[in-house]
Structure formats: C-alpha cells, structure tokens
FIKEZA-948945 format. One line per 10 residues: number of its first residue (from 0); for each residue x, y, z of C-alpha. Coordinates in nm, 4 decimals. Example, Ala and Ser with C-alpha at 12.3 -4.5 7.8 and 13.67 -1.06 7.14 Angstrom:
BEGIN
0) 1.2300,-0.4500,0.7800 | 1.3670,-0.1060,0.7140 .
This chain:
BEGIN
0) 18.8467,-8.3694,9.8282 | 19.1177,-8.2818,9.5252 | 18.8141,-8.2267,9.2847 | 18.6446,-8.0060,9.5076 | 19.0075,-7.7740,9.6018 | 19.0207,-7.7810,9.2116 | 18.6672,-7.6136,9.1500 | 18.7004,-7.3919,9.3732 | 19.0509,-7.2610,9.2546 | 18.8989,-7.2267,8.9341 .
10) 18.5946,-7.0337,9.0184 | 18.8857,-6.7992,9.1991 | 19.0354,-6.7615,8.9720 | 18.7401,-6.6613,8.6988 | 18.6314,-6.3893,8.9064 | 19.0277,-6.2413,8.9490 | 19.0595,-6.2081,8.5827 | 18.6490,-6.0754,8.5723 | 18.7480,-5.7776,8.7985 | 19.1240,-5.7198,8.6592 .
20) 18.9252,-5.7128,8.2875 | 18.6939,-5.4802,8.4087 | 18.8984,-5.2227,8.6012 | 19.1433,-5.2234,8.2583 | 18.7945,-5.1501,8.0297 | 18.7166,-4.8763,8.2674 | 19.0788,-4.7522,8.2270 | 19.0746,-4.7399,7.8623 | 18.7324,-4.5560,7.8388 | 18.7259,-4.1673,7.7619 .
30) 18.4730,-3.9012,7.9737 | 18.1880,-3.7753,7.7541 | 18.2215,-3.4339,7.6255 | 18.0606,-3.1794,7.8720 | 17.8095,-2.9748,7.6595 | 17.6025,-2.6108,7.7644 | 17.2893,-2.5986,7.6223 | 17.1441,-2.1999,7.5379 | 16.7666,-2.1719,7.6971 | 16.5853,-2.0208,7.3438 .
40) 16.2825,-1.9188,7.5955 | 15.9360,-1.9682,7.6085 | 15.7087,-1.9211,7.2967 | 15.4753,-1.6053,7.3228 | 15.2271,-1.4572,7.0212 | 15.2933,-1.1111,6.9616 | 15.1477,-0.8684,6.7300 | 15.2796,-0.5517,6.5850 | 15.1154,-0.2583,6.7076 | 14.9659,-0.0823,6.4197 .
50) 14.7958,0.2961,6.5763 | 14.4890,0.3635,6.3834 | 14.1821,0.6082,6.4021 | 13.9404,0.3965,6.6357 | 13.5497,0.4724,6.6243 | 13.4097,0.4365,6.9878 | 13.0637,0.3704,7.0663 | 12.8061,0.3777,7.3670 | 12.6506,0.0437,7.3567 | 12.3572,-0.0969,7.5702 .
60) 12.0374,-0.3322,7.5249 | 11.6292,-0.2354,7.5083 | 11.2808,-0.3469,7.3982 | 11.1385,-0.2020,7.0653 | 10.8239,-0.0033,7.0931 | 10.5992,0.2132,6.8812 | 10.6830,0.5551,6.8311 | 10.3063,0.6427,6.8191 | 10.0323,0.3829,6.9680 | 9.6519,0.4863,6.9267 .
70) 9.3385,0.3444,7.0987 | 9.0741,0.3207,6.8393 | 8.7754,0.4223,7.0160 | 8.4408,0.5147,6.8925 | 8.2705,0.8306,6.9657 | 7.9583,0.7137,6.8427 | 7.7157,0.4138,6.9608 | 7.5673,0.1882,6.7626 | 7.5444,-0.0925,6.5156 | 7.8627,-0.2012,6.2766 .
80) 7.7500,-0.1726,5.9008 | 8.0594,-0.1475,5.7828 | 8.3916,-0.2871,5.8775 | 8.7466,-0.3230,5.6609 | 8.8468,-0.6389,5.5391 | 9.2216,-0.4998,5.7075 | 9.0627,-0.4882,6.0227 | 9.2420,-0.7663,6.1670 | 9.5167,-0.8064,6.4037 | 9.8705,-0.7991,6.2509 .
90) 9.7648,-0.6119,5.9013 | 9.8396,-0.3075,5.7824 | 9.6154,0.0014,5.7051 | 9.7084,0.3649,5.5334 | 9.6022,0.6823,5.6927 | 9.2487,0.7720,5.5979 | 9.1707,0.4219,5.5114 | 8.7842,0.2908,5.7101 | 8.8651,0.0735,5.9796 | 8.4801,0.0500,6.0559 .
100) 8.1050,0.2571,6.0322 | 7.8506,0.2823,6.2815 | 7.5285,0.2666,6.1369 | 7.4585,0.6354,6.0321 | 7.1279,0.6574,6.0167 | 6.9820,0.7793,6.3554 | 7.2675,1.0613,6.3567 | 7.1744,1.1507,5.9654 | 6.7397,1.1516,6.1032 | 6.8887,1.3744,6.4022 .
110) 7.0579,1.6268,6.0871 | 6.7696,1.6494,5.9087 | 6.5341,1.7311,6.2426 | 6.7650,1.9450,6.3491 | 6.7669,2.1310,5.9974 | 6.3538,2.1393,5.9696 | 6.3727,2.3097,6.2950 | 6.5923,2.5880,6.1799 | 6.3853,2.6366,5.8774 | 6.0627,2.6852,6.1109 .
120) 6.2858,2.9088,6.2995 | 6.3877,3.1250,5.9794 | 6.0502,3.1157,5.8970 | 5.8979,3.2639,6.2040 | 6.1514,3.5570,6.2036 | 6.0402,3.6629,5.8574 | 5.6656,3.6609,6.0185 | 5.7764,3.8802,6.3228 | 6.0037,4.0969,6.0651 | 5.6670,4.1296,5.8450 .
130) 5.4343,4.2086,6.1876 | 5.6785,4.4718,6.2689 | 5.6184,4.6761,5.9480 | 5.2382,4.6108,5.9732 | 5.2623,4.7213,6.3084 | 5.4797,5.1090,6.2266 | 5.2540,5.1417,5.9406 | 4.9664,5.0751,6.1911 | 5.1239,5.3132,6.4337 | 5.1647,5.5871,6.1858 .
140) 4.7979,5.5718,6.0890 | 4.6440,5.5856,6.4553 | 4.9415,5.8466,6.5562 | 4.7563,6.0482,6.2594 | 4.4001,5.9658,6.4140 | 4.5199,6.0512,6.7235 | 4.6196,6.3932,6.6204 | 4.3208,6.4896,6.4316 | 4.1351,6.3668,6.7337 | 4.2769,6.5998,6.9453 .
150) 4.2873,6.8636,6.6972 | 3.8899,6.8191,6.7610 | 3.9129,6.7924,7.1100 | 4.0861,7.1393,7.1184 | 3.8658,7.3275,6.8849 | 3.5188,7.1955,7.0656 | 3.6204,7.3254,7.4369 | 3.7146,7.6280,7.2587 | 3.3261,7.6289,7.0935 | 3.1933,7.5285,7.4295 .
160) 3.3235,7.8240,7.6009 | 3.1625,8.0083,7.3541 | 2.8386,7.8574,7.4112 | 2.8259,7.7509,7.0690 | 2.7904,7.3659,7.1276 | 2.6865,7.1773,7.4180 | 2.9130,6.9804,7.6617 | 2.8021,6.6333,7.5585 | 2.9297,6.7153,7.1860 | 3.2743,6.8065,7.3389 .
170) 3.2613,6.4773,7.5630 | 3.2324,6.2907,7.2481 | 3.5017,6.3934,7.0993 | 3.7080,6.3558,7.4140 | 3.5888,5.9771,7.4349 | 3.7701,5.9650,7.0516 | 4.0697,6.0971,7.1149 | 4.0792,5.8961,7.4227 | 4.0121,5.5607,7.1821 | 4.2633,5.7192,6.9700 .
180) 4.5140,5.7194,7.2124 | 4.4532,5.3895,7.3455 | 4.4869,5.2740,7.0130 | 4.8638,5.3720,6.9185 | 4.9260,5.2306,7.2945 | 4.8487,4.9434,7.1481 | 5.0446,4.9179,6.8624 | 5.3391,5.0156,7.0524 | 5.2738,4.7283,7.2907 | 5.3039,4.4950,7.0019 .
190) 5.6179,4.6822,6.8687 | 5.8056,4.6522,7.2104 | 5.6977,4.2785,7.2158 | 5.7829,4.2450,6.8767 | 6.1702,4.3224,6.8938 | 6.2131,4.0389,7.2214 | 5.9918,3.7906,7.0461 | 6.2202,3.8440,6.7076 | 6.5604,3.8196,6.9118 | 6.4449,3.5076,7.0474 .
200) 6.3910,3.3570,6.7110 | 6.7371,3.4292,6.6206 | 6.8946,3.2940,6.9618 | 6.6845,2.9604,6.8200 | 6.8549,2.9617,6.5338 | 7.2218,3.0339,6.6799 | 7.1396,2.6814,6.9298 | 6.9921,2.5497,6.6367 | 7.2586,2.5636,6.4683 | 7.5137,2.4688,6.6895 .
210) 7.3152,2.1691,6.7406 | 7.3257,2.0924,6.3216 | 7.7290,2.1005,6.3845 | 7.7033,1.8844,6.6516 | 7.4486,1.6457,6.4815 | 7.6602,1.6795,6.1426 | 8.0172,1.6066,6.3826 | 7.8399,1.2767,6.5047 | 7.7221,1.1710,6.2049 | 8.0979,1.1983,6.0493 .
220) 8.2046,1.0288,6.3555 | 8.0104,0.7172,6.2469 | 8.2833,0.6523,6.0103 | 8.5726,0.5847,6.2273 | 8.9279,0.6156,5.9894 | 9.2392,0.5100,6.0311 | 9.4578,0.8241,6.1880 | 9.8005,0.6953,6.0252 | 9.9772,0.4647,5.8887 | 9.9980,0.1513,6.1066 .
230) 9.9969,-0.2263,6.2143 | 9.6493,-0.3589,6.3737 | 9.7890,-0.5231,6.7011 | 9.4517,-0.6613,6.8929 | 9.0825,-0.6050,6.7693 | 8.7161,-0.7678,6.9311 | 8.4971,-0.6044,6.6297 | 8.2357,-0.7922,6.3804 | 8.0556,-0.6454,6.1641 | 7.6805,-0.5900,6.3138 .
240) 7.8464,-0.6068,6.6612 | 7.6974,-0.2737,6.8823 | 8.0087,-0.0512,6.9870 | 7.9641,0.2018,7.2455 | 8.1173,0.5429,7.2518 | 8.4398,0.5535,7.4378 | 8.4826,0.2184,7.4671 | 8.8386,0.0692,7.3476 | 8.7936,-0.1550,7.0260 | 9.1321,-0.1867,6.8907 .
250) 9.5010,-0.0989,6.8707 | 9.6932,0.0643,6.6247 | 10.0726,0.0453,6.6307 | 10.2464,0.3488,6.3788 | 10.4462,0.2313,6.1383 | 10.5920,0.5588,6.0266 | 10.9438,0.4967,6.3341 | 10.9739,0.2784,6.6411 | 11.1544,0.3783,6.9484 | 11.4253,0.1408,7.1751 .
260) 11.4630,0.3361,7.5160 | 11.8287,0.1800,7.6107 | 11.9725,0.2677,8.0087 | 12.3246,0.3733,7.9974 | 12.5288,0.4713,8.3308 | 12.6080,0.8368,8.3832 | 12.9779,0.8091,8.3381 | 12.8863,0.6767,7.9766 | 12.7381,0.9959,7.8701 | 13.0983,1.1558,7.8499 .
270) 13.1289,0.9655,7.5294 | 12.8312,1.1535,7.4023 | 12.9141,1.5447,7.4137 | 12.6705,1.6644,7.1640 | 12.3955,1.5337,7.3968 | 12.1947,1.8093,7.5370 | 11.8728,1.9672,7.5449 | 11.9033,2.2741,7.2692 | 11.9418,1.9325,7.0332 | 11.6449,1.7721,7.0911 .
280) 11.4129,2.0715,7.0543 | 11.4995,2.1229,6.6857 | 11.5207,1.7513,6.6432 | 11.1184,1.7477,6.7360 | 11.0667,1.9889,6.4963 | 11.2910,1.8387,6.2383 | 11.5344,2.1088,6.1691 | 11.7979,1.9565,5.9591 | 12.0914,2.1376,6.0462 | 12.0770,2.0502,6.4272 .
290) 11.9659,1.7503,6.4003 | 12.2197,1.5770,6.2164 | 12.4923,1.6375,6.5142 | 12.2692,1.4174,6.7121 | 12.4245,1.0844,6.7436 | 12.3750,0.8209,6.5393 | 12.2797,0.4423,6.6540 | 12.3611,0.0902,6.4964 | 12.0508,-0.1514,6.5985 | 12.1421,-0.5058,6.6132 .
300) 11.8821,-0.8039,6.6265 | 12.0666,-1.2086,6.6573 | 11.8296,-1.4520,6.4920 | 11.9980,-1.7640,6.5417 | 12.3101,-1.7179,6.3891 | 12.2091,-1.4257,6.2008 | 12.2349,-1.0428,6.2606 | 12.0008,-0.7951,6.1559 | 12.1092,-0.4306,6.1329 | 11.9068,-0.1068,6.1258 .
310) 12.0516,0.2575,6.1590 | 11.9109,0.5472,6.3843 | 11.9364,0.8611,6.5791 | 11.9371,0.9538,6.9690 | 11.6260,1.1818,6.9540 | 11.5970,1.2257,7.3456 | 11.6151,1.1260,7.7245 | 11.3287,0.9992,7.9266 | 11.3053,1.2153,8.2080 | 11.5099,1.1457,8.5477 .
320) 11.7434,0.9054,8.6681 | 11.6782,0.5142,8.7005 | 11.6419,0.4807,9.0971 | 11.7488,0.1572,9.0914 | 12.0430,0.1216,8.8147 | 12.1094,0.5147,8.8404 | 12.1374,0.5112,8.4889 | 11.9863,0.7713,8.2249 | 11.7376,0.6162,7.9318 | 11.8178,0.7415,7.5839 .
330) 11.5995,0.6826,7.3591 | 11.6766,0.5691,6.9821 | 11.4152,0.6578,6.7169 | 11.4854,0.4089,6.3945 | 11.2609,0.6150,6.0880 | 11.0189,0.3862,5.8275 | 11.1224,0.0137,6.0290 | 10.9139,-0.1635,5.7313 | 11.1168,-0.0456,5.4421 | 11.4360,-0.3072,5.5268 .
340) 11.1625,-0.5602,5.5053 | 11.2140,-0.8395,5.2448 | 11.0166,-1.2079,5.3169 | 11.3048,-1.4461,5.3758 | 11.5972,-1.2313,5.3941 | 11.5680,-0.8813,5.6508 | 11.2762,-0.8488,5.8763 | 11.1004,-0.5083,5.9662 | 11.2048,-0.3633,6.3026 | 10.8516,-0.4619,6.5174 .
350) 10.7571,-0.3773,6.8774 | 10.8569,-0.6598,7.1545 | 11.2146,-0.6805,6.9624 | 11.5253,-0.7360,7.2278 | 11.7622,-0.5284,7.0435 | 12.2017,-0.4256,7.0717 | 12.2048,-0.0457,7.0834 | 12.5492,0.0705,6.9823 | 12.5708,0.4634,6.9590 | 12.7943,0.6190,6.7820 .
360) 13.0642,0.8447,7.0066 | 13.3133,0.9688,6.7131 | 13.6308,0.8357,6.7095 | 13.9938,0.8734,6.8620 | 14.3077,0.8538,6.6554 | 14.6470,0.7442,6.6767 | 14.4669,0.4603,6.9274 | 14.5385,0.0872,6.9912 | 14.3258,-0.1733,7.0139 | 14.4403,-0.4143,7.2382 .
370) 14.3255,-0.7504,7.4003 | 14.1977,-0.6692,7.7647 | 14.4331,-0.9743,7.8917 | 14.7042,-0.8264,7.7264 | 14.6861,-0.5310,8.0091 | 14.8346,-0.5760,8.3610 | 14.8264,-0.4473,8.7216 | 14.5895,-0.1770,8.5143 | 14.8088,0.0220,8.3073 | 15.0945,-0.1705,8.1769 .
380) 15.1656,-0.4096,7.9010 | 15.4457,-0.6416,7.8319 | 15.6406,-0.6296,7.4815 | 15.9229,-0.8383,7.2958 | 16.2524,-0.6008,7.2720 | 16.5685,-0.7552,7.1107 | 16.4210,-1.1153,7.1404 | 16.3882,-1.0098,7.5669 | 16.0732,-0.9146,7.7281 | 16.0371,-0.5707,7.8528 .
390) 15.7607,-0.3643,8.0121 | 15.6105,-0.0475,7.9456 | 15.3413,0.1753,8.0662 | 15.0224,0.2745,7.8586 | 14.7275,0.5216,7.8915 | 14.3861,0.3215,7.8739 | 14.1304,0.5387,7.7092 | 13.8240,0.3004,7.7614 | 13.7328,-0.0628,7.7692 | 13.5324,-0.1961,7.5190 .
400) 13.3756,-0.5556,7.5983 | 13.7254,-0.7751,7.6288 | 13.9328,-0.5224,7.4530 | 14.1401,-0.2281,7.5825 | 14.1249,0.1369,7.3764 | 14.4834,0.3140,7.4365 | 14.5494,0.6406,7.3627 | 14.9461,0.6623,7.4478 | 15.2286,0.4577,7.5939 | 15.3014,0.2100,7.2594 .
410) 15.4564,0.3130,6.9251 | 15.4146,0.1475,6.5694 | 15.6136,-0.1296,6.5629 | 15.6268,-0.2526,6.8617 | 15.5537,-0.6153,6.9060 | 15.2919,-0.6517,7.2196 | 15.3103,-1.0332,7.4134 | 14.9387,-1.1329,7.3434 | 14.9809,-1.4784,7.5501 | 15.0043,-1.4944,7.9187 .
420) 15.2818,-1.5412,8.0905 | 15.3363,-1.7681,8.3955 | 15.6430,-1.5993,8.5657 | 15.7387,-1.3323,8.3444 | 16.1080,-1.2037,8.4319 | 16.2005,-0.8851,8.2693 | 16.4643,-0.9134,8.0137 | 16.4386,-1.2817,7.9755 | 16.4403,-1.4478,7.6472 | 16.1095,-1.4854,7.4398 .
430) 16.0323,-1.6967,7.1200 | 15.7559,-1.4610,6.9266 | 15.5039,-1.6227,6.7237 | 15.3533,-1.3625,6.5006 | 14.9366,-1.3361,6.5608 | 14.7113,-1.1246,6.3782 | 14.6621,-0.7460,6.5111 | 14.3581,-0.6938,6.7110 | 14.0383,-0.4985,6.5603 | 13.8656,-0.2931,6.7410 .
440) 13.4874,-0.4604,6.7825 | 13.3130,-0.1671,6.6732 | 13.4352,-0.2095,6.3310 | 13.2814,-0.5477,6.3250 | 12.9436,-0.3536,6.3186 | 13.0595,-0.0953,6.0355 | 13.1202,-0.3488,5.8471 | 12.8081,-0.5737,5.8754 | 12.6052,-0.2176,5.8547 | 12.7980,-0.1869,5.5000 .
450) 12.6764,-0.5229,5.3509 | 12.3052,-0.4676,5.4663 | 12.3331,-0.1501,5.3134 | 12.5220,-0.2765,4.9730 | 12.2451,-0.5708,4.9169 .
C-alpha cells in the first residue's frame, strides 16, 4: 500500500516539474520578427514597338491553268504518213514544228485536175477569141458582097423599066442579094453567140480557180503544225491511223504564260486602287507604260516542306460576281512558267497546280505589326509603363492572317504585353521579359522571292 502511495507521488510529481519547465521555456522564448514581403508581379513578354513601312498584300488561293489551250483538229481526212516523234503526251513542241501529215496525195491528184481543167479552159477562150476575128473578117467580106449585090439589084430594076433586060435577069439578082444578106445574118449570129460563149469560158476559169485555192488550201492542210509553243497534254494518234476532219486528236497546252484565277471578297479590292478597266485594255495590248501600275503577284507552291515562288501581274477580272461566295475572280497571268525550271531544284509552273496568290497592295508607313492576341475588346492593347501595366487605344488598319496592321495609337518605344493576361488590373506591377518584335508576314515572302531570285 506504501509502495504504491510512493509511485504515485512520484509520477506527481514528474509531471509538476514537466509543466512548470515548460511554461518557463515558453517564457524565455522571443516572437519571430514580422516581415512584409513586396509582390514583384507577374512575368509578361513584351516587345518594343519599332514603326516601320509595312507592305500589305491581297492574298487568296487558285488552280493553275493555261493561258492558251488548243484542240488539234484536222481539217483534212485521211491516212497518217507522217507523225512527230514529240507527239506524245507531256512533251514539248515549238511553233511551226509537224505534229502529224495526212497522206497528201488525193488532195495533190485533186490540184493537178483541177489545174488541167483550167488549162482546157484557157485554151478554149483563145479558140472563141480566134473564131471571133474569123468571124468580123467574115462579116466584112459578105457586108461587101452584100453591097455590091444590091448595087446590082438597083441598077437592073432601073434597066428593066427601061425595057432593056427582062424580069427574070432582075429576079436573079434579087435572089443574090437576098443570099447575100442572109449571109452576114449569119455571121452576126455567130458573133452575138460568140461574146456569151467566151464570157462563159472565163466564169470557168474564175470557179476554176477558186477551186485550185481550195484544192491547194487542203492539200497544205494535210500537214497539220504546231500553232505555238506548247506541252502535249492527251493524244490517240499512230502513225497510219485514218483521222477525220474535225474530229479532236489532241491537246496542246501554251507554254508561252499560265493563268491562276484567285476569288477575293469585294471589301478586299480597296487594297487594290489601281484596279480598273482603262488598265487592262493596254495591258492586252502590252503597252508598257500602263501596264506596269498593274499589280504585281507573289505565287507560292508548298512541296513538302518546300516553297516554290514565281512572280506575276493582275492582268484582269472574270466577268461578274461569284453567286455563291460574292466574291470577284482576278486573274494572275505568270509570263514564260518553264524558264524557273531546273530538274531537282525549281519546278515549272504547270496546269492543275494549287497555288498561294499574294498580290501586292503597296505599303503603309509608320505601321505596327502586331500579334492579333495582343489586341483586345477590338481596338486596344495593353503596354508596360514604369514597371505597371497600362492601356491604350490603337487604330487597326487590317488583319493579316494572326497578325494585326496598326496605323496609330502606339509610339516607338513603347513596350507592348505580348502574353495574355489572366486578370489584368490596370496599374499593377509587371515583370517584362524582352521577346523579339513581330514581322509583318508579308515580308516572309519578300524575302523567300529574293533567294529564288539570287540563285
């Protein structure tokens, strides 16, 4: 019972002095230093606007096609005897070159007929020409008999009234002179047929030869040429194959421009001022003056991870509005496609081509290219002012793919927030992180346009 009032005093006791050390430990201890820590802000990239003289563009997307696309039709029928060894789809032929021949001997028998016939004709007018003389000589000489006969006539009525020779001598002479007479009848007859008979002949020889032209014009159409230079797209001909006139044998594609008709809205077009009808009338008949304020036109081709330029020129508008898009088609002629050509390296410009138009719409200065997310509620940015963030407003010229264009509203220097910002609070502090300026995309194109050009 003692042992037991003993442990328990002593376990009493333990804990007393526990707590009494404790609450002197806690009295001995000093408070921590209270401390105010400065919010720096949250980290934003900015970039220092930089105005500079921006080019613009009109950009859109279309198909290349030929500029010129003939049928290559006979006019002829008959046999191939003669056929080019470039007479295959996907080669290339020079103007003037022979695509094929039509056998040319029919057409050349149908010359030479023809010609025999206008000889016979010639002939027969220098018979009729030679009758005719015969015929006034023949005239002149029975006029003359028929005056002498009635000369006679006269001078025997006169003798019969005398009584100095009977009636049947005078009726004699009246049946000459009547034979007389019937005589240069006669020879005019065959004068007055003459003349018709002669003017016929010629009329022969005027269809005659009319028909040689049109014999000799067939029988030059049995060589069939090649009316420019071009690219053979599809052809069904072998030689000894029988063609028949009018019927489609093969295409030619011109290689001398192509065309890439691209739509582009109406509101677009203000971009384009020099756009109007007195340009493209000179710019058909390649006046040089006019034609160079047409606008220019960067083509773009993607092969993979490659981009093929060419350079052109708005040369016209296709006629009315798209129903459907209400858009306008401009189309963008791109002169001599195959001269960029070189195996492995640039590719000629070829019909079927899905093709970046970007045409050239001059340039604004003093502008700033901008990132489009960089813009808010429309036409207001945000900007880093004394370490603080501060708004301003801006005039947006144009949008150009994920970039903003603006003409006024920022100054150089100014450092525009590029980030986004989850609850942006105006004058609260902002740690910039300096980015690279923004270039407009255009210049991209320029530049790639420069290095196809320099190699």
């Amino acid at each position: 019972m003692l042992r037991r009032l003993l442990i328990g005093l002593s376990t009493l006791m333990i804990l007393i002095l526990g707590v009494v050390g404790m609450k002197a430990l806690k009295d001995m201890r000093e408070p921590p230093q209270r401390q105010v820590l400065d919010n720096p802000g949250p980290v934003v990239r900015v970039v220092n606007v930089e105005p500079r003289k921006v080019p613009l563009s009109v950009a859109g997307f279309g198909t290349v096609r030929a500029k010129h696309e003939w049928s290559v039709t006979p006019e002829v029928s008959g046999p191939i005897v003669g056929l080019s060894p470039h007479l295959r789809a996907g080669l290339h032929v020079k103007r003037g070159e022979l695509l094929f021949e039509v056998d040319p001997r029919p057409f050349r028998l149908a010359v030479e007929r023809i010609e025999a016939r206008l000889v016979q004709h010639e002939k027969e007018i220098v018979v009729l020409q030679q009758q005719r003389k015969n015929h006034v000589e023949t005239l002149e000489l029975v006029r003359s008999n028929l005056s002498i006969s009635e000369e006679d006539l006269r001078r025997d009525e006169a003798l019969v009234r005398k009584g100095t020779i009977s009636p049947r001598e005078r009726d004699r002479r009246q049946q000459e002179r009547n034979e007389a007479l019937r005589a240069v009848q006669s020879i005019e007859n065959l004068l007055a047929l003459n003349g018709p008979r002669i003017e016929q002949a010629e009329a022969a020889i005027e269809v005659s030869r009319a028909e040689l032209e049109e014999a000799k014009l067939k029988l030059s159409k049995t060589r069939l040429l090649a009316p420019a230079d071009g690219q053979l797209v599809q052809t069904t001909l072998d030689l000894g194959e029988f063609v028949t006139a009018g019927r489609e044998v093969a295409t030619l594609h011109g290689t001398d421009a192509v065309e890439i008709p691209i739509a582009v809205p109406m509101d677009e077009l203000r971009w384009l001022p020099t756009l109007s009808p007195d340009r493209f009338s000179p710019a058909a008949n390649s006046t040089p003056v006019l034609n160079d304020l047409l606008p220019t036109a960067t083509i773009h081709w993607q092969s993979g991870q490659r981009d093929y330029v060419w350079r052109g020129k708005v040369v016209r508008w296709e006629a009315g509005l798209d129903a459907r898009t209400r858009t306008l088609t401009l189309v963008v002629e791109v002169p001599r496609p195959w001269d960029s050509f070189r195996p492995g390296e640039h590719p000629a410009l070829q019909p079927g081509m899905f093709c970046r138009v970007e045409i050239s719409a001059g340039s604004q200065p003093n502008a700033v290219v901008i990132p489009r997310t960089a813009l808010h509620d429309g036409n207001s940015v945000y900007l880093v002012t004394d370490g603080r963030l501060a708004r301003r407003q801006v005039e947006v010229l144009r949008f150009l793919r994920d970039q903003a264009i603006l003409s006024a509203g920022l100054q150089p220097g100014d450092r525009l927030v590029v980030s986004p910002l989850s609850a942006p609070v105006i004058g609260m502090k902002l740690r910039p992180l300096e980015a690279q300026p923004v270039a407009p995309a255009i210049s991209d194109t320029q530049d790639t346009v420069a290095r196809q050009e320099e190699r």
